[in-house]
C-alpha positions as CSV (number, residue, x, y, z in Angstrom):
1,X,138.2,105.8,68.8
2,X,134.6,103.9,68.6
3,X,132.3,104.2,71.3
4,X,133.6,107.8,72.0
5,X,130.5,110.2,72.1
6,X,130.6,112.9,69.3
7,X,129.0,115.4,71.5
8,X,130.0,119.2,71.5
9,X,130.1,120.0,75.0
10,X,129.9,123.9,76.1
11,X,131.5,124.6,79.2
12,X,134.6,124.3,80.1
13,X,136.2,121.5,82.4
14,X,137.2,123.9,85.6
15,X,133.5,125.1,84.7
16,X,132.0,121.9,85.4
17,X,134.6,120.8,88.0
18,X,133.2,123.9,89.8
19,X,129.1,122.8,89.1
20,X,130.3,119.6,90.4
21,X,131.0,120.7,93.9
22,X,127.9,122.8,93.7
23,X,125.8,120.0,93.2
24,X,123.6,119.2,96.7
25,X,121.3,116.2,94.6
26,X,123.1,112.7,94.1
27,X,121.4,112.7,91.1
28,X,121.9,115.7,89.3
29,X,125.5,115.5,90.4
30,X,126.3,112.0,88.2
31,X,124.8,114.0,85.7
32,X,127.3,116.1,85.6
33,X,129.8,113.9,86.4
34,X,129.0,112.5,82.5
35,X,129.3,115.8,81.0
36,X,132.6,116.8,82.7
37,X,133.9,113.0,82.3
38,X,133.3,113.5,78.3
39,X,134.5,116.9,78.5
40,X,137.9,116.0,80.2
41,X,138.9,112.4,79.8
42,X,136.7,111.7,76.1
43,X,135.4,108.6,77.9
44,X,132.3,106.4,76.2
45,X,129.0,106.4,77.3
46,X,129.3,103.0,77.7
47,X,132.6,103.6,80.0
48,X,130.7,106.3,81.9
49,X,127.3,104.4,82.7
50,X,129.2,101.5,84.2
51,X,131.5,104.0,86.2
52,X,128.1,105.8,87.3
53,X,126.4,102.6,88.0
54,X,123.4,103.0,85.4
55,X,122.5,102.0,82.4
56,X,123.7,103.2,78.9
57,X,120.2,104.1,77.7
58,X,120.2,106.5,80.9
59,X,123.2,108.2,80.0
60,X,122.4,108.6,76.5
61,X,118.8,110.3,77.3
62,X,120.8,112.8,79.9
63,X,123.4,113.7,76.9
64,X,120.2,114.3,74.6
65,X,118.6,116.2,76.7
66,X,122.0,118.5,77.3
67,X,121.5,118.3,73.4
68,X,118.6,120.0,73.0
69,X,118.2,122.3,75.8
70,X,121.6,123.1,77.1
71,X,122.9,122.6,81.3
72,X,120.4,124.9,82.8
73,X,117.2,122.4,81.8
74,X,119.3,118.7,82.4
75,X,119.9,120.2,85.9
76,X,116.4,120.7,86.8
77,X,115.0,118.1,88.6
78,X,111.3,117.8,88.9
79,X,109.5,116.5,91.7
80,X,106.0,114.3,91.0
81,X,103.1,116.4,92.4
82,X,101.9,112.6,93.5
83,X,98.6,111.7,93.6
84,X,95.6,114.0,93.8
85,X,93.8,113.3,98.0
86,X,91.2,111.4,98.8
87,X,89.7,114.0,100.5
88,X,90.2,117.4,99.6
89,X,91.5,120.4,101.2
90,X,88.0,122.1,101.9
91,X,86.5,119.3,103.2
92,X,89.7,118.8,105.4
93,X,89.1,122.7,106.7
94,X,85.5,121.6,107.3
95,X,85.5,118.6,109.1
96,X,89.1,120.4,111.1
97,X,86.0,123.3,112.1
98,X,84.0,120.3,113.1
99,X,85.9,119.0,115.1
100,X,86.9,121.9,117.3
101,X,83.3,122.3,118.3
102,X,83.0,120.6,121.5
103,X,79.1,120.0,121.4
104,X,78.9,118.9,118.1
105,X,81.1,115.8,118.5
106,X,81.3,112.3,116.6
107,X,81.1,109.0,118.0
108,X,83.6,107.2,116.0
109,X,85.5,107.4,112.8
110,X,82.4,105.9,111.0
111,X,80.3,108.9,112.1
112,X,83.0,110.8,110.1
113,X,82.9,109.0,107.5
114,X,78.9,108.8,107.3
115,X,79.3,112.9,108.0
116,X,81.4,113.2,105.2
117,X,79.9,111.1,102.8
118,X,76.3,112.6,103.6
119,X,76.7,116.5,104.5
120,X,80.0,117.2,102.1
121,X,79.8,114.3,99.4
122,X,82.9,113.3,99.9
123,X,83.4,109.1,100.2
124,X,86.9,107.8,102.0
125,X,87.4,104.4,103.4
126,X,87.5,104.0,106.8
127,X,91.4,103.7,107.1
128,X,91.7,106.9,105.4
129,X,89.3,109.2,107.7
130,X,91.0,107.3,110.6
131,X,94.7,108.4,109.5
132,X,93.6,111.6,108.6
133,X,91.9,113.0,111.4
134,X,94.1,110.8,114.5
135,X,97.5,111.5,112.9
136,X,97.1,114.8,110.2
137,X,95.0,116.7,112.0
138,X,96.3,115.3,115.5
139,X,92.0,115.4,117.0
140,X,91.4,113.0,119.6
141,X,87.5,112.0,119.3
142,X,85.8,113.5,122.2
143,X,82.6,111.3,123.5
144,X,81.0,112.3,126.9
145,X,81.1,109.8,129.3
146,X,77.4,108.5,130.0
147,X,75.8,109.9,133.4
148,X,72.5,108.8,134.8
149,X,69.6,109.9,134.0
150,X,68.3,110.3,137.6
151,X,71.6,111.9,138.8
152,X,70.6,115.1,140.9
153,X,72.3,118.4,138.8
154,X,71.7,120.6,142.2
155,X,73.7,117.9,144.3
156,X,76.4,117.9,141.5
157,X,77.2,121.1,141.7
158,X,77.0,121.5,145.1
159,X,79.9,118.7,145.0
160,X,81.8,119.9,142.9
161,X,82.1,123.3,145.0
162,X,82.6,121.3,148.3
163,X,85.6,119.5,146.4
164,X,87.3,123.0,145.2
165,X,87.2,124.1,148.7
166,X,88.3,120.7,150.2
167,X,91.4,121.4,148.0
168,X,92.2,125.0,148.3
């Protein structure tokens, strides 16, 4: 028949009937599909990439790869390691030390980014130092309120202790 695939396949059918329901990954799981659908009803790889929904090149490159290196490697799926930070882990560590200091404190997200730019030589837009430290690292920026410079520290406190016992 033309268009049949003249590929040798291994296992058995109830063998890869079995892998089948094993499978957890959509996409590892129409892979098999094309093995056990060659393997069982000699369909064409045309026939199979339009039951599967992709294209024929796609199947033809999973069939090649069974091929070469057999069911264990066409079944591995790797994951992208994505794209290298911004701002690196140790710099993330120091600026999280930082920021747990409560007298050393910065003003704004621009004072982190000046800090880290200066002291650690590390330069990240403004965006990325804001989502990094508000939502990754979950740090509030702490800035004392102003008091005035003629405020009385001995009536402060004095205050303060009335107001604890007001309370109590």
């Amino acid at each position: 028949m033309a268009g049949i695939t003249r590929i040798e396949i291994k296992e058995s059918a109830e063998e890869l009937e079995a892998l089948l329901r094993q499978q957890r990954n959509a996409r590892l799981k129409e892979r098999v599909q094309a093995l056990y659908m060659i393997k069982d009803q000699e369909t064409s790889v045309c026939a199979i990439a339009k039951i599967l929904g992709k294209h024929r090149s796609t199947v033809q490159r999973w069939l090649a790869e069974y091929r070469e290196t057999g069911i264990e490697t066409m079944l591995e799926f790797g994951v992208s390691p994505g794209r290298t930070r911004v701002i690196p882990n140790w710099a993330v560590e120091s600026l999280k030390k930082q920021l747990e200091q409560p007298e050393i404190g910065f003003a704004g997200y621009k004072q982190i980014q000046h800090w880290l730019g200066t002291i650690l030589g590390v330069e990240a837009e403004y965006a990325t130092v804001h989502h990094l430290v508000r939502y990754q690292l979950k740090a509030k920026l702490k800035v004392p309120r102003p008091r005035n410079r003629k405020q009385d520290t001995q009536k402060l406190e004095a205050f303060k202790k009335t107001l604890v016992m007001t309370y109590n």
